[in-house]
C-alpha positions as CSV (number, residue, x, y, z in Angstrom):
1,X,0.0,0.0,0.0
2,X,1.4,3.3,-1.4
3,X,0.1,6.0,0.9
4,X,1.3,10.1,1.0
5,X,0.9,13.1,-1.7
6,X,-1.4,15.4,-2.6
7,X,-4.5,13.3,-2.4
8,X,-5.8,14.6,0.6
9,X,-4.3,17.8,0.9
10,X,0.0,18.9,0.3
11,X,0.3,20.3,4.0
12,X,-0.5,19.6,7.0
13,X,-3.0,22.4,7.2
14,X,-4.8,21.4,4.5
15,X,-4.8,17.4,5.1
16,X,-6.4,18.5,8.4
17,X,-8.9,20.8,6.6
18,X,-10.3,17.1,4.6
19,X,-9.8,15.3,7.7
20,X,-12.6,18.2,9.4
21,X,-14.9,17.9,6.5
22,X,-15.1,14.0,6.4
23,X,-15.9,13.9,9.7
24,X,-19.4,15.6,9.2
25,X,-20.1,12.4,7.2
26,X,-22.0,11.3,3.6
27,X,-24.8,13.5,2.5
28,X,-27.5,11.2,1.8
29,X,-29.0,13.7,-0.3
30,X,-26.8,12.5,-3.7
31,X,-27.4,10.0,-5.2
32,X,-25.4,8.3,-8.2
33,X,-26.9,6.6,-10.2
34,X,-26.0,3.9,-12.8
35,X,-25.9,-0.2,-13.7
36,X,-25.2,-2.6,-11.2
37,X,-21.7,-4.0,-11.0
38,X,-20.8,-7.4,-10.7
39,X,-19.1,-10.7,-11.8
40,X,-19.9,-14.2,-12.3
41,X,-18.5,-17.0,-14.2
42,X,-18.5,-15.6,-17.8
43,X,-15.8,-13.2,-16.3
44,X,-13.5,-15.8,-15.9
45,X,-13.3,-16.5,-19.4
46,X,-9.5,-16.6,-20.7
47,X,-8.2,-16.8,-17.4
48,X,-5.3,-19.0,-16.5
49,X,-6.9,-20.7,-13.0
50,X,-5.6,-21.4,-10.3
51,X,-3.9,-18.0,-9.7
52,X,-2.6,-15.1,-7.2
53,X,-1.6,-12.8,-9.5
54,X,-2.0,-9.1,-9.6
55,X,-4.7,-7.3,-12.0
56,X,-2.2,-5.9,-14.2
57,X,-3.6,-4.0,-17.4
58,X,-3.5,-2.0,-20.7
59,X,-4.7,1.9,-20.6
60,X,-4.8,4.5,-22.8
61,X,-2.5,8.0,-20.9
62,X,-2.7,11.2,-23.2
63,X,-3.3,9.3,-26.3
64,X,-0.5,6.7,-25.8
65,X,-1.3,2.9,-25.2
66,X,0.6,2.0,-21.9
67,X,1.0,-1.4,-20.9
68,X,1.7,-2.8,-17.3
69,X,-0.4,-0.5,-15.4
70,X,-0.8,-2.4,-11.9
71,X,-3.9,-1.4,-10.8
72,X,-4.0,-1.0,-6.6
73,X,-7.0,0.3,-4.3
74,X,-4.3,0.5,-1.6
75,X,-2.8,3.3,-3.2
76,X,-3.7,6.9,-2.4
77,X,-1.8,8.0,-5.4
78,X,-2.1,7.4,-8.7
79,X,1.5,7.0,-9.8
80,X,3.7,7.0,-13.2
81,X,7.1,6.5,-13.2
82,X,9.6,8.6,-14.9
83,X,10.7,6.0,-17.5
84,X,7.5,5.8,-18.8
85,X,7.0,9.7,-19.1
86,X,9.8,10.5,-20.7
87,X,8.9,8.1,-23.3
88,X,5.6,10.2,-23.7
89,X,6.1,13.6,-25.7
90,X,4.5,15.7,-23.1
91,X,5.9,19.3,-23.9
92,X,2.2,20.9,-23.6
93,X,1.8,19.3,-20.0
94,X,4.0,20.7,-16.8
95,X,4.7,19.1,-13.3
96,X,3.5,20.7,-10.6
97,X,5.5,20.2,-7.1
98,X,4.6,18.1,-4.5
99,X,5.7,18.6,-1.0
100,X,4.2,15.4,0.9
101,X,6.3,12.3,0.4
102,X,5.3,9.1,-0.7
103,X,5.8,6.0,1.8
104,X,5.3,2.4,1.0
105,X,7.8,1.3,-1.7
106,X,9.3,-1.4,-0.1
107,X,9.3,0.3,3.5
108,X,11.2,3.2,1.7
109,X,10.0,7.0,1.9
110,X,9.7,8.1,-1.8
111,X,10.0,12.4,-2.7
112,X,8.0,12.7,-6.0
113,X,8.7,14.8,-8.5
114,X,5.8,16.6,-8.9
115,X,2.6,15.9,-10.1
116,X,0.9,15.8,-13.7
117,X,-3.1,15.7,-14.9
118,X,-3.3,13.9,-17.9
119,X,-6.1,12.1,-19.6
120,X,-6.9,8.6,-18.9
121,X,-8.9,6.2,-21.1
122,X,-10.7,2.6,-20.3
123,X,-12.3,0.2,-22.7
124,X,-12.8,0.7,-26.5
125,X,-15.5,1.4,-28.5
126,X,-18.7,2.7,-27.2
127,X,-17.8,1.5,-23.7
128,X,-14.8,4.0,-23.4
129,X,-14.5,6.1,-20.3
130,X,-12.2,9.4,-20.3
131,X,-11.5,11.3,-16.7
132,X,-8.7,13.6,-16.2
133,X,-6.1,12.2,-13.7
134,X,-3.7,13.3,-11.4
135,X,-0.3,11.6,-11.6
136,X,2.3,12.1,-8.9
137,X,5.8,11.2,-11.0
138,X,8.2,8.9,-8.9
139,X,11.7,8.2,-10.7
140,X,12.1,5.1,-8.6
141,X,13.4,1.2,-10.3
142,X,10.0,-0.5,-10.9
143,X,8.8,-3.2,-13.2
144,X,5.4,-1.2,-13.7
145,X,4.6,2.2,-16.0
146,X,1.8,2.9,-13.9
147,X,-0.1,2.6,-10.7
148,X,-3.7,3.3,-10.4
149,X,-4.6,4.1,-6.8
150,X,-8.0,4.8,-5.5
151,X,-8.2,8.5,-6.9
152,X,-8.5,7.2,-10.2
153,X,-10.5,4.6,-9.1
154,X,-13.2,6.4,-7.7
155,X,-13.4,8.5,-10.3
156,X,-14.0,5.7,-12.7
157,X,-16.2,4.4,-10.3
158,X,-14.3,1.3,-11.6
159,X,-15.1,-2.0,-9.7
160,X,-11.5,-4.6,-9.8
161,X,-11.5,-8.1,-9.3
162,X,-7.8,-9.6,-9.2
163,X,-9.6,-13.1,-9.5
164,X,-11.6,-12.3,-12.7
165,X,-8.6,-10.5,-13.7
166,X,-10.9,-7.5,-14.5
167,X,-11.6,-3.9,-14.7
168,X,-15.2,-2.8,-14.7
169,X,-16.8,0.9,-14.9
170,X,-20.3,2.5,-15.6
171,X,-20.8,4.4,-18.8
172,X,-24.3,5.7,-18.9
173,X,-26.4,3.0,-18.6
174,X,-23.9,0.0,-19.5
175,X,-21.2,-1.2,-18.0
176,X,-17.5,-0.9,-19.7
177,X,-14.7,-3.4,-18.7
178,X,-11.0,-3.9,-19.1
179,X,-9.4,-7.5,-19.2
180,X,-6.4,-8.5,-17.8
181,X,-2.3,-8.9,-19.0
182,X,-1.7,-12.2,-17.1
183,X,1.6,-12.7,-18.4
184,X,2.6,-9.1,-18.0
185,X,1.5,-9.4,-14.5
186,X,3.7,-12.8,-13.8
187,X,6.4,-11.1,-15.4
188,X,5.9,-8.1,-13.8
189,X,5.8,-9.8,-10.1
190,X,8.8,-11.7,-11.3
191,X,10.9,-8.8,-11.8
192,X,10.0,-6.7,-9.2
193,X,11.0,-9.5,-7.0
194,X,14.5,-9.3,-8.5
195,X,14.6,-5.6,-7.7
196,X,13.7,-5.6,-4.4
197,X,16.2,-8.5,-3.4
198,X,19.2,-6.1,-5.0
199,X,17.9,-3.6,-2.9
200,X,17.7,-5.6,0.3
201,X,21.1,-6.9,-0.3
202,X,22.6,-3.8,-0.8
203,X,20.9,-2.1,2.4
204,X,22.4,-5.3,4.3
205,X,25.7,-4.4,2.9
206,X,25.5,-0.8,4.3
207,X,24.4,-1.7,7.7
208,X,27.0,-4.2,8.0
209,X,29.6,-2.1,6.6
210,X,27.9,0.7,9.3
211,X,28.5,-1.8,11.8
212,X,32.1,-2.3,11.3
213,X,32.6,1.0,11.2
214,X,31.3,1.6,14.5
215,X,33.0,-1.3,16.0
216,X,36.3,-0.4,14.4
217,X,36.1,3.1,16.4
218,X,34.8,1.4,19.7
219,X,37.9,-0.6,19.2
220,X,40.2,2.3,18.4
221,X,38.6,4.5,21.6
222,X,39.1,1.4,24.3
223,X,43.0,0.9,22.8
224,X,43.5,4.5,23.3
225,X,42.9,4.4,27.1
């Protein structure tokens, strides 16, 4: 779970500010309407069962097909990492700076570079579904392009289930979907796997290396007595 940024506010001040106002609760006085959600059997239709893997799909950013998007409701962010922007030609669109840090990447705390709206697509055809999104830019080693968090989530109103290996969202009165990159996803855990070990053994190395240190001057301040 990815949690920090702008989401809820780039200060203190201002997270407290959303904290005050949810705290006076739902209004019960809007209503959204639209088709009911769900999945069954058919859903399950290309899927490679048994399985534990990660909804991992296809989306369309500011005109540009971008695959491995790891799609996350624990994520309070919706991210993109810098290897994938700078492969996007973005000139019209400017970061904006983000304060708040990001924390969750492997227990690490994360600055961002800022933050970018861009336009995101789901589904094809007549079920396609456009919302602006926020994008906080992290230039951090990652197997993924993308991570979509629960801001873009909710304002899909997109429904995930990582055992359909599916994406579903209302458009008007019908309901739009996006299937699953199982092997993409495999691949994906696969690798980011390998990148976390490197970066456990390497923090292992420093603290050992930290450790010597600190024993070689204990040593050195008991000899000098």
């Amino acid at each position: 779970m990815i949690s920090g940024g702008s989401t809820d506010g780039d200060s203190n001040r201002a997270r407290k500010a959303h904290s005050r106002h949810e705290s006076f609760g739902v209004d019960d006085a809007v209503r959204v309407e639209g088709p009911v959600i769900s999945f069954g059997p058919r859903d399950l239709q290309g899927v490679s069962l048994p399985h534990n893997d990660a909804l991992v799909i296809q989306a369309k950013v500011a005109n540009y097909d971008i695959r491995r998007v790891f799609v996350d409701s624990g994520s309070s962010v919706n991210i993109i990492f810098q290897e994938a922007l700078d492969q996007m030609n973005l000139e019209d669109y400017q970061l904006r700076p983000v304060e708040t840090a990001l924390f969750g990447f492997a227990g690490h705390t994360v600055y961002p570079r800022g933050e970018i709206t861009l336009p995101l697509t789901m589904g094809a055809e007549e079920l396609r579904k456009t919302v602006m999104t926020v994008f906080t830019v992290v230039n951090a080693p990652t197997s993924y392009n993308i991570i979509l968090g629960r801001p873009a989530m909710n304002a899909l109103r997109a429904v995930a289930s990582t055992y359909h290996q599916k994406l579903k969202f209302p458009v008007g009165n019908r309901i739009g979907e996006v299937r699953r990159d199982q092997p993409s996803s495999r691949k994906c855990y696969a690798e980011t796997v390998k990148i976390e070990n490197k970066r456990a053994r390497r923090d292992g190395e420093s603290r050992r290396s930290g450790k010597e240190e600190v024993h070689s001057i204990q040593q050195a301040a008991h000899g000098g007595r």
